[in-house]
C-alpha positions as a Markdown table, in Angstrom:
| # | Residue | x | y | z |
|---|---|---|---|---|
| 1 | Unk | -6.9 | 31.8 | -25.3 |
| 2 | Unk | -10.2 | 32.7 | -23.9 |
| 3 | Unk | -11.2 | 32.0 | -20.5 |
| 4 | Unk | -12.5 | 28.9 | -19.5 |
| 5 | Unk | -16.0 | 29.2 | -18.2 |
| 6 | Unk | -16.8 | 26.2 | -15.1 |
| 7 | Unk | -20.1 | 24.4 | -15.6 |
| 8 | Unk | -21.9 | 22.5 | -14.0 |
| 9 | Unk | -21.1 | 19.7 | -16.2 |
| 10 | Unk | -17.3 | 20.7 | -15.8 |
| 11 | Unk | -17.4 | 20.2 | -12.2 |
| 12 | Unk | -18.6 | 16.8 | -12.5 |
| 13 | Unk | -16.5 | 15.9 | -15.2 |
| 14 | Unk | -13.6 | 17.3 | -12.8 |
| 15 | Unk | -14.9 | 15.3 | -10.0 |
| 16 | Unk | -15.3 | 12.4 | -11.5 |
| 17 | Unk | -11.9 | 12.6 | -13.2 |
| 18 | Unk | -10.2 | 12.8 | -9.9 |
| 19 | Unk | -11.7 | 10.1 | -8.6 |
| 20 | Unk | -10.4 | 7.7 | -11.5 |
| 21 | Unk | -7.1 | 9.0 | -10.6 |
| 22 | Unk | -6.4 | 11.0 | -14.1 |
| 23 | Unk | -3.4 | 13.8 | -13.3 |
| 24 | Unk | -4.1 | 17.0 | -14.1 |
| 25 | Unk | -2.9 | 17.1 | -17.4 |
| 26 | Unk | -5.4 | 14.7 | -18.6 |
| 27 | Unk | -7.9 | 16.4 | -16.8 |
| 28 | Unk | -7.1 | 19.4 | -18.6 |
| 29 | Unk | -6.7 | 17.8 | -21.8 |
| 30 | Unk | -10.1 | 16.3 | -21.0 |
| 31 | Unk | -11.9 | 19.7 | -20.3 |
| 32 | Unk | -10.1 | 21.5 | -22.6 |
| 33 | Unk | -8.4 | 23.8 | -20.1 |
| 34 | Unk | -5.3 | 24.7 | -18.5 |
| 35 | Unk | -3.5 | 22.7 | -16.4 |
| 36 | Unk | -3.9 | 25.4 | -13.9 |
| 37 | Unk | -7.0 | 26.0 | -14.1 |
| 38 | Unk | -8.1 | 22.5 | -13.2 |
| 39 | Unk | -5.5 | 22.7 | -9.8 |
| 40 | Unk | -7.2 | 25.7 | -9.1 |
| 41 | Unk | -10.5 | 24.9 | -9.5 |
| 42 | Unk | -10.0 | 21.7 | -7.9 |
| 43 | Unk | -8.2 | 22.9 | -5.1 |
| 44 | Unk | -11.2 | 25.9 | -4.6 |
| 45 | Unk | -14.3 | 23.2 | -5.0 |
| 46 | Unk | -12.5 | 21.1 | -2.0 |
| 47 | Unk | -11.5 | 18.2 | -4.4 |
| 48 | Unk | -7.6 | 18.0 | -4.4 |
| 49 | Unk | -5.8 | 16.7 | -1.2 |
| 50 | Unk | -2.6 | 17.9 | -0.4 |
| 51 | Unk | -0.9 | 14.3 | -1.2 |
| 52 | Unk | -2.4 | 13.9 | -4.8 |
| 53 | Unk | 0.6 | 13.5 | -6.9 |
| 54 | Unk | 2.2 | 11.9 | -4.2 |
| 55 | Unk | -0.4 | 9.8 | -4.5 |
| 56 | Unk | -1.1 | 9.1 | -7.4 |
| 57 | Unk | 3.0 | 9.0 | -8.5 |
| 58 | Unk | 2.7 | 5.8 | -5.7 |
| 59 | Unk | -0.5 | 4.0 | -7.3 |
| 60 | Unk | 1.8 | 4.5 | -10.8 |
| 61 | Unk | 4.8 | 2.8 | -9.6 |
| 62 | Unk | 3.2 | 0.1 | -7.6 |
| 63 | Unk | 4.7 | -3.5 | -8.0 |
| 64 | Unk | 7.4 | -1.7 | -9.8 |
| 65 | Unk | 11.0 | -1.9 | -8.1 |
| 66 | Unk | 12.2 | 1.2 | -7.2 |
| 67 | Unk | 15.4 | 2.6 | -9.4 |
| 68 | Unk | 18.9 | 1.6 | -7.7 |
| 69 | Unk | 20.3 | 5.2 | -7.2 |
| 70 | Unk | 16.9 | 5.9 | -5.2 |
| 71 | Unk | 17.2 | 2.6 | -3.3 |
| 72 | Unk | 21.0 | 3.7 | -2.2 |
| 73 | Unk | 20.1 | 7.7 | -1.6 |
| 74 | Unk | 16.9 | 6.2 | 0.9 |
| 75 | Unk | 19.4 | 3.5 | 2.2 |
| 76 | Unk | 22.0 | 6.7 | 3.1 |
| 77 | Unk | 19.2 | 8.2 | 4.1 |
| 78 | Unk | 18.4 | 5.7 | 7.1 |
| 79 | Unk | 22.3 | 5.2 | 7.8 |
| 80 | Unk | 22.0 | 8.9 | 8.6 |
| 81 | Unk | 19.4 | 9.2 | 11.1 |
| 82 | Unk | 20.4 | 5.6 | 12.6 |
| 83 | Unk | 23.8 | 7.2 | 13.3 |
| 84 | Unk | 22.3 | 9.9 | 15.3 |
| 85 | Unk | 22.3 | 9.3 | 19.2 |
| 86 | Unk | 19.0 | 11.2 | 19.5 |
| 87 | Unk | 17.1 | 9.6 | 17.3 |
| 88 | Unk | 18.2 | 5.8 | 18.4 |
| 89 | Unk | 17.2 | 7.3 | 22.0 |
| 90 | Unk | 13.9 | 8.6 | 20.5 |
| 91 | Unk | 13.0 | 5.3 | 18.2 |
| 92 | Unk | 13.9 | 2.2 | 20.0 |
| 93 | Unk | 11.8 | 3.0 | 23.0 |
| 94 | Unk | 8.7 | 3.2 | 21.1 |
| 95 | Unk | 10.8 | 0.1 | 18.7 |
| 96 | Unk | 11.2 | -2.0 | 22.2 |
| 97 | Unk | 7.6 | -1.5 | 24.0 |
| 98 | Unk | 5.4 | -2.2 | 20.5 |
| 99 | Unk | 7.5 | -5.9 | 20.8 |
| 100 | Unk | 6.5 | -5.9 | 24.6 |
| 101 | Unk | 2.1 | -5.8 | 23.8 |
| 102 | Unk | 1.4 | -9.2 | 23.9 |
| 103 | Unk | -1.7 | -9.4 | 24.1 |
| 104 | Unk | -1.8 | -7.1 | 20.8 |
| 105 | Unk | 0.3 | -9.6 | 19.2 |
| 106 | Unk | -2.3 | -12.7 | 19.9 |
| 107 | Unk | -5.2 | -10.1 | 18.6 |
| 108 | Unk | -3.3 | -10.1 | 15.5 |
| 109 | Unk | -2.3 | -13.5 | 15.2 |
| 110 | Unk | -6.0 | -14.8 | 15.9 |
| 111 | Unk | -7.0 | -12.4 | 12.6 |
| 112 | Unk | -4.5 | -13.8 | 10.8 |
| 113 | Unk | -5.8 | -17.4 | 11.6 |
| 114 | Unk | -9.3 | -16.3 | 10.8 |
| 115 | Unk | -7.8 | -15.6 | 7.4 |
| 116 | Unk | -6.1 | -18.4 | 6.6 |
| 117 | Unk | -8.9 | -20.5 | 7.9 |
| 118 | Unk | -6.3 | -22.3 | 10.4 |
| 119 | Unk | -4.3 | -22.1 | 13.5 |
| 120 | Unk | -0.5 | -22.0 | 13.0 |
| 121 | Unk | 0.8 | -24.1 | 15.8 |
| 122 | Unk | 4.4 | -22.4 | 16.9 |
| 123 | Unk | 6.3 | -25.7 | 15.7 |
| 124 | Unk | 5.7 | -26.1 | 12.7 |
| 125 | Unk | 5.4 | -22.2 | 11.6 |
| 126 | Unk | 9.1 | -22.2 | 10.5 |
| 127 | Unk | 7.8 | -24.9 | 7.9 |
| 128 | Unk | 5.2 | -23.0 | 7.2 |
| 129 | Unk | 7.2 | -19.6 | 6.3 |
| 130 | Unk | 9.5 | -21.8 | 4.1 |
| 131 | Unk | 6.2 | -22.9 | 1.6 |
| 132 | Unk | 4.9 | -19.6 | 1.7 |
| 133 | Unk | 8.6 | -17.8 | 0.9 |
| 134 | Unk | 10.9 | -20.4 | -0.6 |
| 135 | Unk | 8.8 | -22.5 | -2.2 |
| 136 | Unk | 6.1 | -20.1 | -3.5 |
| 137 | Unk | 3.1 | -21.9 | -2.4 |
| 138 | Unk | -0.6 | -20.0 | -1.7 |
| 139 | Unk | -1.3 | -20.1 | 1.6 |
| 140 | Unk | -4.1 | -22.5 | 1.5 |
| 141 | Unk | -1.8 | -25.3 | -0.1 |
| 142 | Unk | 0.6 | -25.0 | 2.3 |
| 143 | Unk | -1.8 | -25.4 | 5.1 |
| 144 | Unk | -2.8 | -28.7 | 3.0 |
| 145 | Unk | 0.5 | -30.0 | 2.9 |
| 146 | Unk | 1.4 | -29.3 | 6.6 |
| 147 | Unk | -1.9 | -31.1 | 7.2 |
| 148 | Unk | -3.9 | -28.6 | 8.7 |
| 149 | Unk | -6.5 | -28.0 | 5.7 |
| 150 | Unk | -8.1 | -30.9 | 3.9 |
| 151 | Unk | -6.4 | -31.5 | 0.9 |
| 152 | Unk | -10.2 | -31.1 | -0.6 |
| 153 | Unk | -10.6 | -27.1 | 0.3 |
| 154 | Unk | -7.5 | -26.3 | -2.0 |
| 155 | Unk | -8.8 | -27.7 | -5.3 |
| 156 | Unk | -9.6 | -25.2 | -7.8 |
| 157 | Unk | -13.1 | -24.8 | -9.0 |
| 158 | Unk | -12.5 | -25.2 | -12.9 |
| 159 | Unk | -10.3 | -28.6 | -12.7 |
């Protein structure tokens, strides 16, 4: 095989690959190349971060549920380090004092309002985390039917 010679034009097809999220294989395959050639390449011209296949593996498998023998090997995992003294010592400090920034909290409760478009009063917030989880509905139509939207703001457009 002869070598493969980088152009101008390469580089931007290999820069512009990466940013689409194409692995290197298809990048090679693209360019003609080895795969090698293009992790080299990449990783001399400052394109390739050190977490790209984690990456992109991540963007692959999103909404996907992860396989069961990985779910129980992660859930061992955390049993482990749960069960060791030092770590609980390290964590639940850190765990305990995030729970104890409450003026953090209202920041982040007065974004989440902003969001919904409506205050949550503390009452009726178990009511609202049933529609939302049980029963499935968009947050804007649960606001409607706990009253605190108009019933006119959740109507779709095309009806």
């Amino acid at each position: 095989m002869t070598r493969f010679r980088w152009t101008d034009e390469a580089l931007a097809s290999l820069r512009r690959d990466m940013n689409l999220g194409l692995s290197y294989a298809e990048i090679a395959a693209n360019l003609g190349c080895t795969v090698n050639a293009v992790r080299v390449r990449s990783y001399k011209a400052g394109f390739s971060s050190r977490g790209r296949s984690a990456m992109l593996t991540a963007e692959r498998n999103k909404g996907k549920p992860r396989p069961a023998a990985l779910r129980r090997r992660l859930a061992a995992k955390a049993r482990e380090r749960w069960a060791d003294p030092a770590f609980r010592d390290r964590v639940l400090p850190i765990i305990l004092e995030t729970n104890r920034k409450p003026a953090r909290c209202r920041k982040i409760s007065l974004a989440q309002d902003r969001l919904r478009g409506a205050a949550i009063p503390p009452e009726i917030a178990a009511d609202y985390r049933f529609l939302l989880n049980n029963k499935g509905l968009p947050a804007r139509e649960a606001l409607a039917v706990l009253g605190l939207l108009p019933p006119s703001t959740t109507a779709s457009k095309g009806a």
